[in-house]
C-alpha positions in Angstrom: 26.1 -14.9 -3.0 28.2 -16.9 -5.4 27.0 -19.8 -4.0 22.9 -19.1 -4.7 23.6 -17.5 -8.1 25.1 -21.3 -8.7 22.4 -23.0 -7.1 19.9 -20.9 -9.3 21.9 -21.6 -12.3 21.6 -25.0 -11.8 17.7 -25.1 -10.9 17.1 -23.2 -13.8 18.8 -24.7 -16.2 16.6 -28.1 -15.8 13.6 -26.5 -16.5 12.6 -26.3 -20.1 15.2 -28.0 -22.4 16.0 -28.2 -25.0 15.5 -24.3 -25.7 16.6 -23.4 -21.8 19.4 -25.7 -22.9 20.7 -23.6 -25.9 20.0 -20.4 -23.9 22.6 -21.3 -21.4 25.1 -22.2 -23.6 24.9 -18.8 -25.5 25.1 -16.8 -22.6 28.2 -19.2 -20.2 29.9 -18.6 -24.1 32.1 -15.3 -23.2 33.5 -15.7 -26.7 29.9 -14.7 -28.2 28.9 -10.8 -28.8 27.3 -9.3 -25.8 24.1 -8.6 -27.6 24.1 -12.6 -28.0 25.0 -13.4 -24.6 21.7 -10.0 -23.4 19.2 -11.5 -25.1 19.6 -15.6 -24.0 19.6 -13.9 -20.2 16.7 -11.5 -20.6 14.9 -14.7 -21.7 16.1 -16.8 -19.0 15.7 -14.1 -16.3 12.2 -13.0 -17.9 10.9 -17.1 -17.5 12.4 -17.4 -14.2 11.4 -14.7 -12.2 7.3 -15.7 -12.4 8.2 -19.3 -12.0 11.0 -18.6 -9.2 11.3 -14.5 -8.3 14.4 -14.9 -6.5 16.2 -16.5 -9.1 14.8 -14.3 -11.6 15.8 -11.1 -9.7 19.2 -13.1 -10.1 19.7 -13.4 -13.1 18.4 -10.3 -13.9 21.4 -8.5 -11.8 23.5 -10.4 -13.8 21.9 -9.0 -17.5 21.8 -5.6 -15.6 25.5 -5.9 -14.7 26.2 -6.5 -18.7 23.9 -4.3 -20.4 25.8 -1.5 -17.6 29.5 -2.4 -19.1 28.5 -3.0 -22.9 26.3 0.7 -23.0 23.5 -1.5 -23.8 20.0 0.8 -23.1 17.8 -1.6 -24.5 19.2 -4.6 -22.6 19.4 -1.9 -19.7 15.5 -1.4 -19.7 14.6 -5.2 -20.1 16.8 -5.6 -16.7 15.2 -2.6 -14.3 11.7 -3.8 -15.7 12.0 -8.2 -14.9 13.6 -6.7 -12.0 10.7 -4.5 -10.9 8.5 -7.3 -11.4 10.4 -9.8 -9.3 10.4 -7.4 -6.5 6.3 -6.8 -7.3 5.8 -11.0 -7.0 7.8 -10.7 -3.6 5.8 -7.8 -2.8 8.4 -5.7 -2.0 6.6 -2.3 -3.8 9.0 0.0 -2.5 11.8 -1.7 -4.9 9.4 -2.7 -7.8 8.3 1.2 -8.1 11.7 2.2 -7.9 12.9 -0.1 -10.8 9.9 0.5 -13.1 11.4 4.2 -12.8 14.4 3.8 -13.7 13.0 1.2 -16.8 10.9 4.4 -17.6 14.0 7.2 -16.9 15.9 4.7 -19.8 12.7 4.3 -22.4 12.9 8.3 -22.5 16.7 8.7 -22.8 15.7 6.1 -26.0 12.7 8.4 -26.8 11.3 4.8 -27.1 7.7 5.6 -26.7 6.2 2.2 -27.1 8.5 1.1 -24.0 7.3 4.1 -22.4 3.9 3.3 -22.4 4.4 -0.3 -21.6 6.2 1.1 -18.3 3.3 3.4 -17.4 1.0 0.7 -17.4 3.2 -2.0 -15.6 3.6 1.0 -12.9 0.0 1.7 -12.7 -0.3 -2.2 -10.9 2.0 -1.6 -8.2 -0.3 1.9 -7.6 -3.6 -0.4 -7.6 -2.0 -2.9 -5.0 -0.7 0.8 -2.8 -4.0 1.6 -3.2 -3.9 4.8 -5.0 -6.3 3.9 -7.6 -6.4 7.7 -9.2 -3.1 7.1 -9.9 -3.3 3.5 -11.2 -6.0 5.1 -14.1 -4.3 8.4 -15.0 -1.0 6.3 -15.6 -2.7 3.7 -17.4 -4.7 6.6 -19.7 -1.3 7.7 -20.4 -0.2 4.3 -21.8 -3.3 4.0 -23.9 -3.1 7.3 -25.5 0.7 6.5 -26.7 -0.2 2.9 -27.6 -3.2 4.2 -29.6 -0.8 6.9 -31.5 1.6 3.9 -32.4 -1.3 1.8 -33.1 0.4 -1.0 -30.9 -2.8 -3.3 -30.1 -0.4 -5.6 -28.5 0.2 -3.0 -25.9 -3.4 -1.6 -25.9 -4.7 -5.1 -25.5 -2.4 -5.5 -22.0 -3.4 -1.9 -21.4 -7.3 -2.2 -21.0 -6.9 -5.6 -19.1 -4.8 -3.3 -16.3 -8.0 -0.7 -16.7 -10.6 -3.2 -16.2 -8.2 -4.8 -12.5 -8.4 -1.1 -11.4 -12.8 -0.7 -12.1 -12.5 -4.0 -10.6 -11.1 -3.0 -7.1 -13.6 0.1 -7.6 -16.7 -2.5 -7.9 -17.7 -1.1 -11.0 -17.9 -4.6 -12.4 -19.6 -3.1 -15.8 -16.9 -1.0 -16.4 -14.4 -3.5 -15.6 -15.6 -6.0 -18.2 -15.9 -3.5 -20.5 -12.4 -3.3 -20.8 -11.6 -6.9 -20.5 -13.4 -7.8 -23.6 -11.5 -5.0 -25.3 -8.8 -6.3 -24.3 -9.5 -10.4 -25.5 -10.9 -9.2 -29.2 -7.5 -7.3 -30.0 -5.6 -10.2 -28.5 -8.2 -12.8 -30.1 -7.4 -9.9 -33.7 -3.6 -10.5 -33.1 -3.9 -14.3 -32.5 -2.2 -13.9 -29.1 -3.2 -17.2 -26.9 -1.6 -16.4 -23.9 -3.0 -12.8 -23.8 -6.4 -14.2 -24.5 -6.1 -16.5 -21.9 -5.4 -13.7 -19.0 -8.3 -11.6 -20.6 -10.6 -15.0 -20.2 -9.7 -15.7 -16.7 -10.2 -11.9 -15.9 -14.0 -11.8 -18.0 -14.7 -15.1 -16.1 -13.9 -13.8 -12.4 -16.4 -10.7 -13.1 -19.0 -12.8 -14.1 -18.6 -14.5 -11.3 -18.8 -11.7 -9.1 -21.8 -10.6 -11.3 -23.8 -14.0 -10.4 -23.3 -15.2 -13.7 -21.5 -18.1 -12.1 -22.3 -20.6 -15.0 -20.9 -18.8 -17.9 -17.3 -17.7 -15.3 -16.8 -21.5 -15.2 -17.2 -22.1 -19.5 -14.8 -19.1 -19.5 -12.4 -20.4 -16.6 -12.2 -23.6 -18.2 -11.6 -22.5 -21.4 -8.8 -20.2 -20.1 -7.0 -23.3 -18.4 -7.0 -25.2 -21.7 -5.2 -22.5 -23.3 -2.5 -22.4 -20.5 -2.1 -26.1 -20.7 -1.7 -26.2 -24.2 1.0 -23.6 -23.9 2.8 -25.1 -21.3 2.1 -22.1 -18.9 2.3 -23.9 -15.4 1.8 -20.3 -13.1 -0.8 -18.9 -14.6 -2.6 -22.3 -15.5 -2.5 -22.9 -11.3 -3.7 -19.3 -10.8 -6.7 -19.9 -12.9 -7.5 -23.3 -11.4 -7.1 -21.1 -8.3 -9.9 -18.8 -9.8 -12.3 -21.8 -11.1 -12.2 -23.2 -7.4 -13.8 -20.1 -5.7 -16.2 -19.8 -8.2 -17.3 -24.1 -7.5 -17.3 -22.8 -4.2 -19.7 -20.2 -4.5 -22.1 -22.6 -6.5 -21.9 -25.4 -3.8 -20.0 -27.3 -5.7 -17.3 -28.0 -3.2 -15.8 -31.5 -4.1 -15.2 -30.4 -7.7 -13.4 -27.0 -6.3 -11.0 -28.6 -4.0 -9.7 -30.8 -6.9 -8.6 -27.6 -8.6 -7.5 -26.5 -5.5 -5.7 -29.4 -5.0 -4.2 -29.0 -8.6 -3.6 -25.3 -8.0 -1.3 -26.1 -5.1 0.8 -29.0 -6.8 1.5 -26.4 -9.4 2.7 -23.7 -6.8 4.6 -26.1 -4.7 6.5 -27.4 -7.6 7.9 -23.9 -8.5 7.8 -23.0 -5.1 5.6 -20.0 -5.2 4.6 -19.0 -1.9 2.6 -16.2 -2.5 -0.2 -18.1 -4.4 0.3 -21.1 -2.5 -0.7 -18.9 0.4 -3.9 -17.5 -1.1 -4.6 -21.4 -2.4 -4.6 -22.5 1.3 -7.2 -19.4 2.2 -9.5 -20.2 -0.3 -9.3 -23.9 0.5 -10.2 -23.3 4.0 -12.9 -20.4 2.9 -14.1 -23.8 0.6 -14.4 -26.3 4.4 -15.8 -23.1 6.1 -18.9 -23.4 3.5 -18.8 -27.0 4.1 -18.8 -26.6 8.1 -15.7 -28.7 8.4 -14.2 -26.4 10.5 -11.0 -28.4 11.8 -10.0 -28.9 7.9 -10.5 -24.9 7.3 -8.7 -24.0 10.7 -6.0 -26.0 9.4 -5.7 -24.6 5.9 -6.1 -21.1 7.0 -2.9 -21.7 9.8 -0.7 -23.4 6.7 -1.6 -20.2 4.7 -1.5 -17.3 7.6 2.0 -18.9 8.6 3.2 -18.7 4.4 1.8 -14.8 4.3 4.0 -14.2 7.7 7.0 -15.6 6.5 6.5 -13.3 3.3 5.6 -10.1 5.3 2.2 -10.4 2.8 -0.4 -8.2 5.1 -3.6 -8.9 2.4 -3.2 -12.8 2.7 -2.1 -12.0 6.5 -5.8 -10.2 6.8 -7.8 -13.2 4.9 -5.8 -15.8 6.9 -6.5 -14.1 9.9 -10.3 -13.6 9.3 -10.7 -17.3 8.3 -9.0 -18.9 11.3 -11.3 -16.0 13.6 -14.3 -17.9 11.9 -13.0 -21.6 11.9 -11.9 -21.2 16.0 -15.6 -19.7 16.5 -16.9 -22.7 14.5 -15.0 -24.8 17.1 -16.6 -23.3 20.2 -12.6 -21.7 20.8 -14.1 -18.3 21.7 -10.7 -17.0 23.5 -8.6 -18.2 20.4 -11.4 -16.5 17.9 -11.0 -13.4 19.8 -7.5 -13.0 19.8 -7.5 -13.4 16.0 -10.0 -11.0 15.6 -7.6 -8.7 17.6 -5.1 -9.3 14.9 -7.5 -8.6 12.3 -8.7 -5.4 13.2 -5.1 -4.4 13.6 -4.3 -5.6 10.3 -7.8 -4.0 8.3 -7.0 -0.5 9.9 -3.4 -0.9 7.7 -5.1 -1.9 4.8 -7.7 0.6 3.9 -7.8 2.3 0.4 -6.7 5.4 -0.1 -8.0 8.5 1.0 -8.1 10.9 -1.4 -9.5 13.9 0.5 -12.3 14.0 -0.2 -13.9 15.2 2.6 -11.2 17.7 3.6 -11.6 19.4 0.1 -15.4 19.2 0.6 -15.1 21.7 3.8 -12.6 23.4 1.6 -15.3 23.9 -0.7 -17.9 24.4 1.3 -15.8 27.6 3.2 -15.4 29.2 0.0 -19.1 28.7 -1.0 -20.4 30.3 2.5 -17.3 33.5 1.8 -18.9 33.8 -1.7 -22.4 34.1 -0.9 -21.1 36.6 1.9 -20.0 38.4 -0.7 -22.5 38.1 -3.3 -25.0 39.1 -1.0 -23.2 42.4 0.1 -22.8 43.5 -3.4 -26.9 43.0 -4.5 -27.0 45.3 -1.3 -24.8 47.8 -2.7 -26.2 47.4 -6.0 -29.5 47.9 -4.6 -29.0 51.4 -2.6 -27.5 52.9 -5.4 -30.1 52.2 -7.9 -32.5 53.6 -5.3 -30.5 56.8 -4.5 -30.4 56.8 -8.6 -34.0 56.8 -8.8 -34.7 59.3 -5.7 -32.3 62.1 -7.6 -35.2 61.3 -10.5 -37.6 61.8 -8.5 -36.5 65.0 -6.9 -36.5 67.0 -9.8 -39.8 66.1 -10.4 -42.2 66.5 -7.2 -39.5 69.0 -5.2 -36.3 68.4 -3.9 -37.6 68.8 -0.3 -39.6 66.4 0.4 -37.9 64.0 -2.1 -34.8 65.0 0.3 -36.7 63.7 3.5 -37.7 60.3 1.6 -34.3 59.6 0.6 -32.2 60.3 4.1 -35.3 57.8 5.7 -34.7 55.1 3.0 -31.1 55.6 3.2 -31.3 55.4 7.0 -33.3 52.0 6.4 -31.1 50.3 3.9 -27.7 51.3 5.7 -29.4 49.7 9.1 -30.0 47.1 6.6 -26.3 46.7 5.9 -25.2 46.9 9.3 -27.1 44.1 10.1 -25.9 42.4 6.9 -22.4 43.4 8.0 -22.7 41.8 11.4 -23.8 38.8 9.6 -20.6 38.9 7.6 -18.1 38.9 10.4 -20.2 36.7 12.5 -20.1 34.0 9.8 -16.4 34.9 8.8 -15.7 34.5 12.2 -17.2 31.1 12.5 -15.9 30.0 9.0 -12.4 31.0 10.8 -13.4 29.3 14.2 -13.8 25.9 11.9 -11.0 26.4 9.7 -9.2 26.3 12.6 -10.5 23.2 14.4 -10.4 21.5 11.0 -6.4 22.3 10.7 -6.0 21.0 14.5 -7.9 18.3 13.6 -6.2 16.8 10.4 -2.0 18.2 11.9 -2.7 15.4 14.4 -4.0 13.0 11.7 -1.5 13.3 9.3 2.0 15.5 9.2 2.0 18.9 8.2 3.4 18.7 4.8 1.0 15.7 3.7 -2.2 17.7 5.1 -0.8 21.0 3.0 -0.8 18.9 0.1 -4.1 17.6 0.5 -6.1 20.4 1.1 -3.8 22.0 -1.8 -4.5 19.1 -4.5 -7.2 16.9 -2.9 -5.6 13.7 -2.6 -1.6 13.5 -1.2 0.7 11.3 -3.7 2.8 8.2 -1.9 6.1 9.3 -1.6 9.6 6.4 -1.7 11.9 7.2 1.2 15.0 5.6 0.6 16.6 5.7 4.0 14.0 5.6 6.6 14.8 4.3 10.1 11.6 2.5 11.3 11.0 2.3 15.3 8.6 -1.0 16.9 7.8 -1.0 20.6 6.1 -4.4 22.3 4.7 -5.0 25.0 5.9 -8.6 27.0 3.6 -10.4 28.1 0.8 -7.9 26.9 -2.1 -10.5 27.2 -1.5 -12.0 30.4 -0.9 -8.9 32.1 -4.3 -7.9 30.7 -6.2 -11.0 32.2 -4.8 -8.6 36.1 -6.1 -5.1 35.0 -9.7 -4.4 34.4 -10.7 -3.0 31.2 -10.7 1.0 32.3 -7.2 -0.1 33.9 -6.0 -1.1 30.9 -6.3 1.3 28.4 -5.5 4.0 31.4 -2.2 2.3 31.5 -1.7 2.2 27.9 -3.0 5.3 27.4 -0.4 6.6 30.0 2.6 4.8 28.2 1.7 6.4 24.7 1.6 9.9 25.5 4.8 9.5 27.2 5.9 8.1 24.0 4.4 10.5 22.3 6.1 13.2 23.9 9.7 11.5 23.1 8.9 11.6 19.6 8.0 14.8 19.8 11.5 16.0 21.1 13.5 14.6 19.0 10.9 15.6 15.5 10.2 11.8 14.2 7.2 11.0 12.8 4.6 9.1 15.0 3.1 6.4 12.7 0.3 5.2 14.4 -0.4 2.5 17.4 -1.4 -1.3 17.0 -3.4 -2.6 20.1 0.1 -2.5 22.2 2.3 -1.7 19.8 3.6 1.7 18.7 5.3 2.5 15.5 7.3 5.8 14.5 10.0 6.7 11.9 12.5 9.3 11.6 13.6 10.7 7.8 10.0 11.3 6.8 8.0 12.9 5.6 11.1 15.9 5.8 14.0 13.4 5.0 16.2 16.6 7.0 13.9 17.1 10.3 15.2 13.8 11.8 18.1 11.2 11.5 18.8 7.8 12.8 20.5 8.9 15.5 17.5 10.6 16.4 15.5 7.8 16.8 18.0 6.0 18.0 18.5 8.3 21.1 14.4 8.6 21.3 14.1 5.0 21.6 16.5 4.9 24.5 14.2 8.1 26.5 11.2 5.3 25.5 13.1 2.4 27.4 14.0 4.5 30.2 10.1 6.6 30.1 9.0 2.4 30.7 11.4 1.2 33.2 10.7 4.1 35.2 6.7 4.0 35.0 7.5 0.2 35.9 9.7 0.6 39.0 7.2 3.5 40.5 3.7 0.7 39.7 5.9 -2.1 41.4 6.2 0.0 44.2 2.7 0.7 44.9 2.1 -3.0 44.0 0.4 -3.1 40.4 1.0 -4.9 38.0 3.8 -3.3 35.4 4.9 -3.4 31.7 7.9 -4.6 30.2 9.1 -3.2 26.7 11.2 -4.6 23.7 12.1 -1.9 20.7 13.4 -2.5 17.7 14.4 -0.6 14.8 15.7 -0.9 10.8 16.8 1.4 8.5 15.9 1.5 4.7 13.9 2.5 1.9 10.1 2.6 2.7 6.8 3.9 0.6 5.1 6.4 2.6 1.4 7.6 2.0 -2.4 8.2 3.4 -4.7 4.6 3.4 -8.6 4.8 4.2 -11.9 6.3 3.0 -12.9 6.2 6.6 -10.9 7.1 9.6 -8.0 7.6 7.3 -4.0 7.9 8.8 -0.5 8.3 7.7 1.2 5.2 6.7 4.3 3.4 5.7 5.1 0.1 4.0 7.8 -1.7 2.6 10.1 -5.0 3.8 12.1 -2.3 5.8 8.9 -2.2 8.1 8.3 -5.8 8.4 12.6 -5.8 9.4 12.2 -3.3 12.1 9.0 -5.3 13.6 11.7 -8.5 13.3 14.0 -6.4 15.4 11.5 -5.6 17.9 10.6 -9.8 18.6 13.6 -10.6 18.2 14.8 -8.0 21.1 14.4 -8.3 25.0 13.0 -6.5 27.2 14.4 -3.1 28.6 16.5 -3.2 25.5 17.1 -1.0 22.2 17.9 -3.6 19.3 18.7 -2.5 16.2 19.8 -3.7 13.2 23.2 -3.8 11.3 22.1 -1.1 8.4 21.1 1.0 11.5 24.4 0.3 13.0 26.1 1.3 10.7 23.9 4.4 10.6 25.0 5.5 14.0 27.7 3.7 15.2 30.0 6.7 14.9 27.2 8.9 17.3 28.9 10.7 20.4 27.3 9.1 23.5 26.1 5.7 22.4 27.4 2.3 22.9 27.0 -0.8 21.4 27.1 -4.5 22.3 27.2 -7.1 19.2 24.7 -10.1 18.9 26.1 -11.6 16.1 23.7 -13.4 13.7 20.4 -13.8 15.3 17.7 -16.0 13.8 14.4 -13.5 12.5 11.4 -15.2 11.7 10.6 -14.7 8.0 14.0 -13.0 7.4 16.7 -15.9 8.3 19.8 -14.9 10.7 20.3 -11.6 10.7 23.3 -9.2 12.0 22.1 -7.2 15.5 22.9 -5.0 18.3 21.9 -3.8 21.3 22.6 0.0 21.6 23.2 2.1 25.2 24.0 5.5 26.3 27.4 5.3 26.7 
């Protein structure tokens, strides 16, 4: 650890002299008041972390770690919220949420409202990127109603630009830019370049999505100037990024890969993978246009292998789709459909989220039909009476005898009027009930209980953080060769006949089924009740799993069919749990945690339970298990990490 603080340090602190110079010197000076030594590393960590997150996140420990010892709140907030955005560039959201939390938890112990609102709107993007774009608006209406109280058009500015990204991801384009130009006159009002700059680039990618391509490039350019003049290298690559797609979309593909080619310069330089990733994509969506397929195929590998690496599963989807198209360009129909495979996999993860809609329309619709019930039975009601009313009239006028003899036919009528209606009412209720009940069915083995309460309660089911969560991957080996032996109704039989065997495991020991992945199957224990299951749990379910395999393997070898072989892995650790899709929507967790337990699972062998140290350490003191040490183990994406393999002992 020493060591990469050091090596950070020293990257750092050749970047932008003289005044990164003088910085440094004011904070390595332990002689000099703490509130000297905050503020030069909450301007180091703040210019670091979009340049280099890791380093940011850094240095930002290191102001945290001050501000905690001096009783510095102000200092304290600046740390959680650089913090929270380093984790947001590395797209770790669990960990950004939680730190934009605690920034908030801090600006009201200050009763510092301007901070406040500046947190609620930094929160609202990490909500737009999970999806839950409700969320995203009601926190950033929050922010503007502060920031209009304290008249802070600095903050209102940044405010409606965050409004406008969220009407932008609901393709309400009008809206959207709307709000952008709100947001460039008060910036353009308080003479803020780099603020105007950001509103440009996001007025000219709407016009572009509008068709008015011409006026998005003025803009775009315009917006680059600004950034150069500045000396902002980031956000001047992202916005060449931006003015490439839109060449692209005019035909005008020689002049977009040049700021493609300029984008990625700029990204390599400060080593920023996640744009650098997205640069690749829409370089080879740029060849694709062309038809140069070879030169796409390659751009779009160089760009899916950065979003692995990175655990990114948006740039992982666009990479994925564009290699699909360039293989099919290049008559490699077997390779296009195995990345298609990958794609699908990958879009059913990354569907909005559903709100409920549809679940609180039957809702609805159930207590309409009850009410008319209802309604209808009491005009019936009303109706007798004011006829029995009008008979006792009409009695004492023309003789109570024959009056008599009306009434008892008319009451006979109307009461064989409401038996009928009666009938009706339990029929319906009965039917209303009969639905209710297949709807419950339905949706408990959609989503878990407590999430289906609360959406049928509220309408839409918040995303929860977990913070110890042990995630479960199973594999199959060999999955697609031992495909090309089984025909296709063979296939998913077998499958079919592994997963509810798995299923039932799960169900033993109470962890959460998550969903399945073409041959893969994902559960977690510790959610969405953190006290119906444990690690050991799954720990002990995973080893039923292996032996549920082995066993269906031994008794198919036997009768001479072909046979699957399983790897599982888990990882414990905090993960963000929640509902994605309009459509077809599921339960769903995210978080680095996930893509760690998936590393476990590869990085396993077959007929073996790998898990990883955090587990370990999780359930290493559990009666009846064993363990065998790996030592340090190379992950993809993740570097050598510490593993096990875990038996019954």
């Amino acid at each position: 650890m020493r060591l990469f603080i050091t090596l950070a340090l020293c990257l750092l602190a050749t970047a932008g002299r003289p005044q990164s110079d003088s910085l440094w010197s004011v904070w390595r000076n332990e002689a000099l008041p703490d509130t000297a030594r905050l503020k030069a590393i909450a301007a180091l960590s703040w210019k670091a972390v979009f340049e280099q997150p890791d380093s940011g996140i850094t240095l930002a420990r290191m102001q945290l770690d001050l501000a905690r010892r001096g009783g510095a709140p102000r200092a304290l907030y600046t740390a959680y919220n650089t913090l929270a955005v380093g984790y947001k560039l590395r797209s770790d959201l669990p960990a950004a949420l939680d730190h934009f939390n605690r920034a908030l938890e801090v600006a009201r112990a200050m009763k510092d409202h301007g901070r406040m609102a500046n947190t609620y709107s930094n929160m609202s993007t990490v909500h737009k990127d999970l999806g839950d774009l409700a969320k995203a608006l009601d926190l950033l209406h929050r922010s503007l109603r502060i920031d209009e109280g304290l008249r802070n058009k600095e903050g209102m500015a940044g405010t409606y630009n965050n409004i406008g990204n969220t009407y932008k991801r609901l393709n309400e384009f009008d809206k959207a830019l709307e709000n952008y130009e709100r947001s460039a006159a008060l910036y353009n009002e308080l003479g803020n370049a780099k603020g105007r700059a950001s509103a440009l680039v996001s007025i000219g990618t709407t016009h572009s999505d509008l068709g008015e391509r011409e006026k998005a490039v003025r803009e775009l350019e315009e917006a680059i100037a600004i950034y150069r003049d500045l000396g902002s290298r980031m956000d001047r690559g992202k916005a060449h990024n931006n003015l490439g797609q839109v060449l692209t979309r005019m035909g005008r593909s020689a002049e977009a890969h040049a700021h493609f080619d300029t984008a990625r310069t700029v990204f390599i330089e400060l080593d920023a993978k996640d744009p650098l990733s997205r640069n690749f994509y829409y370089s080879g969506e740029a060849y694709l246009a062309e038809g140069r397929s070879a030169e796409a195929l390659r751009a779009c590998r160089q760009g899916l292998a950065l979003a692995d690496s990175l655990g990114l599963l948006a740039q992982l989807k666009e990479c994925t789709d564009c290699v699909m198209r360039a293989l099919a360009l290049t008559g490699d129909y077997r390779g296009a459909y195995e990345a298609q495979r990958s794609f699908l996999s990958l879009d059913d993860t990354l569907d909005k989220v559903n709100n409920g809609r549809e679940v609180l329309r039957l809702e609805l619709v159930r207590d309409f039909e009850q009410q008319q019930i209802a309604d209808s039975l009491a005009r019936v009601k009303e109706t007798f009476e004011q006829q029995l009313a009008f008979d006792r009239r009409m009695a004492d006028e023309r003789g109570r005898r024959g009056m008599l003899i009306a009434g008892i036919l008319l009451a006979l009528v109307i009461a064989g009027a409401l038996l009928n209606r009666l009938r009706y009412t339990q029929r319906s209720k009965k039917a209303i009930e009969q639905e209710k009940e297949r709807s419950d069915e339905l949706l408990h083995n959609i989503l878990p209980v407590e999430v289906a309460a609360e959406l049928k309660a509220k309408g839409r089911a918040e995303a929860r953080t977990y913070a110890n969560a042990t995630v479960l991957f199973t594999d199959f080996k060999g999955f697609t060769q031992l495909s090309e032996q089984l025909s296709a109704t063979e296939l998913v039989d077998e499958i079919d006949a592994c997963f509810k065997g798995l299923d039932a495991i799960v169900g033993k020991y109470h962890v959460e089924k998550i969903k399945t992945i073409g041959d893969a199957y994902m559960a977690a224990a510790g959610l969405p009740d953190p006290q119906a299951s444990s690690a050991a749990d799954i720990v002990l379910a995973a080893l039923d799993m292996r032996d549920h395999i082995a066993q269906r393997r031994t008794e198919r070898l036997r009768a001479g069919k072909p046979a699957f072989e399983m790897r599982i892995g888990l990882h414990s650790g905090p993960v963000i749990a929640g509902i994605v899709g309009v459509r077809k929507f599921a339960y769903d967790i995210w978080g680095d945690t996930v893509n760690t337990a998936a590393r476990m699972e590869s990085s396993g062998e077959p007929g073996r339970v790998n898990i990883s140290a955090t587990t370990y350490e999780l359930v290493k003191d559990t009666p009846g298990l064993r363990f065998e040490a790996r030592g340090l183990v190379h992950a993809k994406g993740k570097g050598d990490l510490r593993m096990y393999f875990v038996e019954r002992a």
